[in-house]
VEXNU-465184 format. One record per residue (C-alpha): x, y, z; residue in one letter. Coordinates in pm, 1 decimal. Layout:
<rs>
<c1: X c2: Y c3: Z rest: a>
...
</rs>
This chain:
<rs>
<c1: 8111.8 c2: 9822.7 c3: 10480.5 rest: x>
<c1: 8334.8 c2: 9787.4 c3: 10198.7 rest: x>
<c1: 8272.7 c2: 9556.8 c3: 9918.8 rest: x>
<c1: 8437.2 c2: 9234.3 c3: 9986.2 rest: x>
<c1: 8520.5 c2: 8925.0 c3: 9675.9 rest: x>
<c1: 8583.8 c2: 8592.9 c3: 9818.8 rest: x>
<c1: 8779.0 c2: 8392.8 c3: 9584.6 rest: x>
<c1: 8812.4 c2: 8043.1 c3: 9641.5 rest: x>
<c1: 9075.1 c2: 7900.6 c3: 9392.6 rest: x>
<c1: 8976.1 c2: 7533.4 c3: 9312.5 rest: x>
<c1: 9129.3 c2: 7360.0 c3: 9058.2 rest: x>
<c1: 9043.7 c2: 6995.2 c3: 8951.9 rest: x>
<c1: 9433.5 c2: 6822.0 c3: 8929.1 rest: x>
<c1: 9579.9 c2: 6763.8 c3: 9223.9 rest: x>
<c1: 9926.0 c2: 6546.1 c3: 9265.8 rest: x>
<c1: 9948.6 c2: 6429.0 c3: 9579.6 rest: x>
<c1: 9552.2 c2: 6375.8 c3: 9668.5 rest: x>
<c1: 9373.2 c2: 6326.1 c3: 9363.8 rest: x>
<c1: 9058.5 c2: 6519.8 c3: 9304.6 rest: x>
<c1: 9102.9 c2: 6656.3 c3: 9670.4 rest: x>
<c1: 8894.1 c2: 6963.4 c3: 9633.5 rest: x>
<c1: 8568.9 c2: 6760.2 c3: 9614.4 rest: x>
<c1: 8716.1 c2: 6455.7 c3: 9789.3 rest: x>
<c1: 8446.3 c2: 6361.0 c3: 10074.4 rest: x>
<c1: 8538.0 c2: 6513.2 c3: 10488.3 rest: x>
<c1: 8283.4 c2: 6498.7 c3: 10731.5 rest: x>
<c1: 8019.1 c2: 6354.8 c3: 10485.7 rest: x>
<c1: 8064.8 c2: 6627.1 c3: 10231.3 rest: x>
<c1: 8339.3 c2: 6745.7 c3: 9937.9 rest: x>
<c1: 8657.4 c2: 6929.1 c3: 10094.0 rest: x>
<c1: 8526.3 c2: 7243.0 c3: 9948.5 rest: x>
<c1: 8224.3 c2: 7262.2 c3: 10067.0 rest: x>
<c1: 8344.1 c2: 7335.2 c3: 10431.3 rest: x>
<c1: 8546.4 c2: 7682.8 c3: 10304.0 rest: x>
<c1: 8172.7 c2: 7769.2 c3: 10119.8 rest: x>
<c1: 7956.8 c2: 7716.9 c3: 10397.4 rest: x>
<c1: 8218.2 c2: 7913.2 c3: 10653.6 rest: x>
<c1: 8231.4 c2: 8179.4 c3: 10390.1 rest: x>
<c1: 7887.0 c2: 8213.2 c3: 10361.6 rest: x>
<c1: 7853.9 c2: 8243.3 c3: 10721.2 rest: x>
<c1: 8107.0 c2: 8464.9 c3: 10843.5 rest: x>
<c1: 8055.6 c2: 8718.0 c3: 10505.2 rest: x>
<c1: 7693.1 c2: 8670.2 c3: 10393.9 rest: x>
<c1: 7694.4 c2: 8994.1 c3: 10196.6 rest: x>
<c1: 8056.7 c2: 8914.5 c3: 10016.8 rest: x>
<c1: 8083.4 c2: 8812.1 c3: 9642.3 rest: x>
<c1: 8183.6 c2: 8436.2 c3: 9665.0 rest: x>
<c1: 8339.6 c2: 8315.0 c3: 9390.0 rest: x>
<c1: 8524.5 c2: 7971.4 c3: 9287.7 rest: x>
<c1: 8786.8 c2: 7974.3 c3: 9004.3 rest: x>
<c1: 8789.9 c2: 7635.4 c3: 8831.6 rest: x>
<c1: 8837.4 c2: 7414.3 c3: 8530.3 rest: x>
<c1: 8650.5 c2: 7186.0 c3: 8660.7 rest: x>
<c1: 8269.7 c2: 7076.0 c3: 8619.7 rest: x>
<c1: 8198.3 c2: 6855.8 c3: 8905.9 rest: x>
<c1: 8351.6 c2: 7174.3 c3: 9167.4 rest: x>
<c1: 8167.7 c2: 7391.0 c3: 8959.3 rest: x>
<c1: 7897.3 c2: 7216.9 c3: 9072.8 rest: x>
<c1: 7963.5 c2: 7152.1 c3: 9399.9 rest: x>
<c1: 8013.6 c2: 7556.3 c3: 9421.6 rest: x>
<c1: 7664.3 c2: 7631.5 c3: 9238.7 rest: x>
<c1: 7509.3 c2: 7407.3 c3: 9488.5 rest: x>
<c1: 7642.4 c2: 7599.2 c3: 9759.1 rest: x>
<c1: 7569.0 c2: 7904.9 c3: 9621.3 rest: x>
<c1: 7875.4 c2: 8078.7 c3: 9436.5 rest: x>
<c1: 7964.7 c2: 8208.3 c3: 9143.1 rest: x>
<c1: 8200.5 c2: 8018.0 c3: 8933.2 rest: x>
<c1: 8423.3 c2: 8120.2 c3: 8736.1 rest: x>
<c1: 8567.5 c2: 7892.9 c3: 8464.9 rest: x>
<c1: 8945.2 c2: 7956.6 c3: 8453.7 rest: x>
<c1: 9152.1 c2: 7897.3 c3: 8154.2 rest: x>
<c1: 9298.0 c2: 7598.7 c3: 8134.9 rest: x>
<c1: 9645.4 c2: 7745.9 c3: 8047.0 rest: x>
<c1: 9702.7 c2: 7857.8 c3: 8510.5 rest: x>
<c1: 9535.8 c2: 7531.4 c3: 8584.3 rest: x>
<c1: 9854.5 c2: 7341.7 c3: 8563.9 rest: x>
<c1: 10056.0 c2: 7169.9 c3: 8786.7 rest: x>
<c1: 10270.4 c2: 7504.8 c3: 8856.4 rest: x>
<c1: 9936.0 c2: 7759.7 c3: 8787.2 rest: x>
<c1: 9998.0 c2: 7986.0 c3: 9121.1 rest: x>
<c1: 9729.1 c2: 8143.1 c3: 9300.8 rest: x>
<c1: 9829.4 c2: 8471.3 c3: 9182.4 rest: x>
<c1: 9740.4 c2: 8400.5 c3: 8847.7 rest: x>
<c1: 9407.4 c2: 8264.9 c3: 8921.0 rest: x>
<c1: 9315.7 c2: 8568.9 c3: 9159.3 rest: x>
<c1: 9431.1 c2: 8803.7 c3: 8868.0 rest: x>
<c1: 9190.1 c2: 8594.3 c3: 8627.3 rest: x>
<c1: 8858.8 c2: 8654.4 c3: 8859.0 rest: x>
<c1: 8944.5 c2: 9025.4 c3: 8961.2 rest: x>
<c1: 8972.8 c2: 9144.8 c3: 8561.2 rest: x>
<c1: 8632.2 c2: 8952.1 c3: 8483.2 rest: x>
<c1: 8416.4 c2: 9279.7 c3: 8376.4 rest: x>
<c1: 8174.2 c2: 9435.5 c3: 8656.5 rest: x>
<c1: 8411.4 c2: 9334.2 c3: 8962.6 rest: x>
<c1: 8595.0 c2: 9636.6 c3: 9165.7 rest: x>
<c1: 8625.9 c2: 9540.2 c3: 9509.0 rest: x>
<c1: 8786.9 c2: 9712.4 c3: 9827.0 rest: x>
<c1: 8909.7 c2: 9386.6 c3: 9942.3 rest: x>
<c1: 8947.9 c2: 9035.7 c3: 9822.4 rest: x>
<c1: 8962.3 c2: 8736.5 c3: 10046.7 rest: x>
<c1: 9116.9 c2: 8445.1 c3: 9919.1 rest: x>
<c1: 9052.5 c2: 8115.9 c3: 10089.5 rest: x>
<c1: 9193.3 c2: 7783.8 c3: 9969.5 rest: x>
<c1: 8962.9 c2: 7481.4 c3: 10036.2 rest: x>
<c1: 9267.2 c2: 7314.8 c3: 10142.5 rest: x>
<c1: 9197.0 c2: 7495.6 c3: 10476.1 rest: x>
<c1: 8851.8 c2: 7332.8 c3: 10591.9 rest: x>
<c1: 8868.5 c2: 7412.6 c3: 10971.4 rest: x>
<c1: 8891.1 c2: 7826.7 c3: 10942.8 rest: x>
<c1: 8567.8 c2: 7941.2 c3: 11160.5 rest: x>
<c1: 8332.1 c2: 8211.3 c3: 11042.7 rest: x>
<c1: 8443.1 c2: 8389.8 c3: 11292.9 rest: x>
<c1: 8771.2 c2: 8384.3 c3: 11165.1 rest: x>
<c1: 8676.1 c2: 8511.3 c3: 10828.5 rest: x>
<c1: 8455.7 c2: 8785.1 c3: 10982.2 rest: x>
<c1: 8709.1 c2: 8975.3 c3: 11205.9 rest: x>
<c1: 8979.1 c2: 8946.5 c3: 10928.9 rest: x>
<c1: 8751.0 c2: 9150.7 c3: 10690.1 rest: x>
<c1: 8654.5 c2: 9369.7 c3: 11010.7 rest: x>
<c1: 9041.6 c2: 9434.1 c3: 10999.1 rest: x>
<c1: 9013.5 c2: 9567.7 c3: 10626.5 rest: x>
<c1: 9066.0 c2: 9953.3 c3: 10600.9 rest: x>
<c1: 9090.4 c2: 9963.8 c3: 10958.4 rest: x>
<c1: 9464.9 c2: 10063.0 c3: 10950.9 rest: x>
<c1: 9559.0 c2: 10255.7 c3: 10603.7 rest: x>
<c1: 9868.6 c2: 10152.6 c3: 10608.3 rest: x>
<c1: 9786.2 c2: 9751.5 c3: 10630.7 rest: x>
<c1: 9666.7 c2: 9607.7 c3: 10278.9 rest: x>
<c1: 9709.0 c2: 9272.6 c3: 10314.1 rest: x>
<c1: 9655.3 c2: 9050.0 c3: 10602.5 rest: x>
<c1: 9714.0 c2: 8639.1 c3: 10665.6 rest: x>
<c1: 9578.7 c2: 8453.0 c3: 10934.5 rest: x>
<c1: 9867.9 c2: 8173.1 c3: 11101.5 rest: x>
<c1: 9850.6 c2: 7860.9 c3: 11326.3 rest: x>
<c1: 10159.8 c2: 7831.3 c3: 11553.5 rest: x>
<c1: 10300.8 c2: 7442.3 c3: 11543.8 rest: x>
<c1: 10506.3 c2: 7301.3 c3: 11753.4 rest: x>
<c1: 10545.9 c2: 7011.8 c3: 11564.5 rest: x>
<c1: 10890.5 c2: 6813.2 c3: 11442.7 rest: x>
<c1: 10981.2 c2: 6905.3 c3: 11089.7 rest: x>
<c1: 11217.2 c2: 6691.8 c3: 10891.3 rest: x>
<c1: 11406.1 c2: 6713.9 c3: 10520.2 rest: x>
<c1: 11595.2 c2: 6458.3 c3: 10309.5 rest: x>
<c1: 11986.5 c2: 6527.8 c3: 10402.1 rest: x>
<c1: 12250.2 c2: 6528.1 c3: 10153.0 rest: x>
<c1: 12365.9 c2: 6162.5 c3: 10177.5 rest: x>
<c1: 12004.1 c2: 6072.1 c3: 10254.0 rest: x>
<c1: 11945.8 c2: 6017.0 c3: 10586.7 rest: x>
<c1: 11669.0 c2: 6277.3 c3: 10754.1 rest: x>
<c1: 11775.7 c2: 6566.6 c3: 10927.4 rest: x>
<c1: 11621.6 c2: 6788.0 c3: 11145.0 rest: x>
<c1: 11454.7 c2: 7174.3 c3: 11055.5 rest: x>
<c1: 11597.6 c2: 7417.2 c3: 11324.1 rest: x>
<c1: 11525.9 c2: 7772.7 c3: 11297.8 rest: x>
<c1: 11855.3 c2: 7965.5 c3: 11193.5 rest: x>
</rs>
């Protein structure tokens, strides 16, 4: 089986739900649920949180990750994902085939899920990246130009 890095970018600012990332669901912090399903579905994967932060470094210890303290210059309010994946992968004595990243701002991915994506990896050589997608059939709105709400249509 290929060797597989599960990165689990985590910072501690968060805008529009403050400390979300260790904000209590079901009993226990937000991240917690992408650990545990991690864990599960990949128990022979690296998993690895990139932080700041000292209480999700925690919560990630406890559940049995690395951490990996990430500078606080792509912690920011417009640090991208990119830049925090780029930070683990050039920390000295990782080389993986794959890497999985799973934001804990997706609690309710199964094991399951997680497991057949990596069974994907290097089944097809010409496939090197993959995304998983929930189909919503939802109403989606935007601010118009004069204010009122209008309507997203597909074009």
């Amino acid at each position: 089986m290929p060797e597989i890095v599960i990165v689990v970018p985590a910072r501690g600012g968060s805008k529009r739900v403050p400390r979300k990332n260790i904000a209590p669901l079901g009993g226990k912090p937000l991240l917690h649920w992408t650990l545990a399903r991690a864990a599960e579905g990949l128990p022979l994967a690296t998993l690895i949180v990139s932080t700041e932060d000292d209480e999700i470094s925690h919560v990630a210890e406890q559940a049995g990750a690395r951490v990996i303290k990430r500078p606080i210059e792509i912690c920011g309010d417009g640090a991208s994902t990119e830049s925090a994946l780029l930070h683990v992968l050039d920390q000295p004595g990782l080389d993986p085939d794959w890497v999985m990243c799973l934001p804990p701002s997706s609690p309710f991915r199964s094991a399951a899920t997680i497991a057949r994506v990596a069974g994907m990896a290097g089944q097809d050589g010409s496939v090197d990246c993959y995304f998983t997608v929930t189909e919503s059939r939802g109403d989606f709105w935007r601010p118009g130009p004069t204010g009122n709400w209008l309507r997203m249509e597909p074009q």
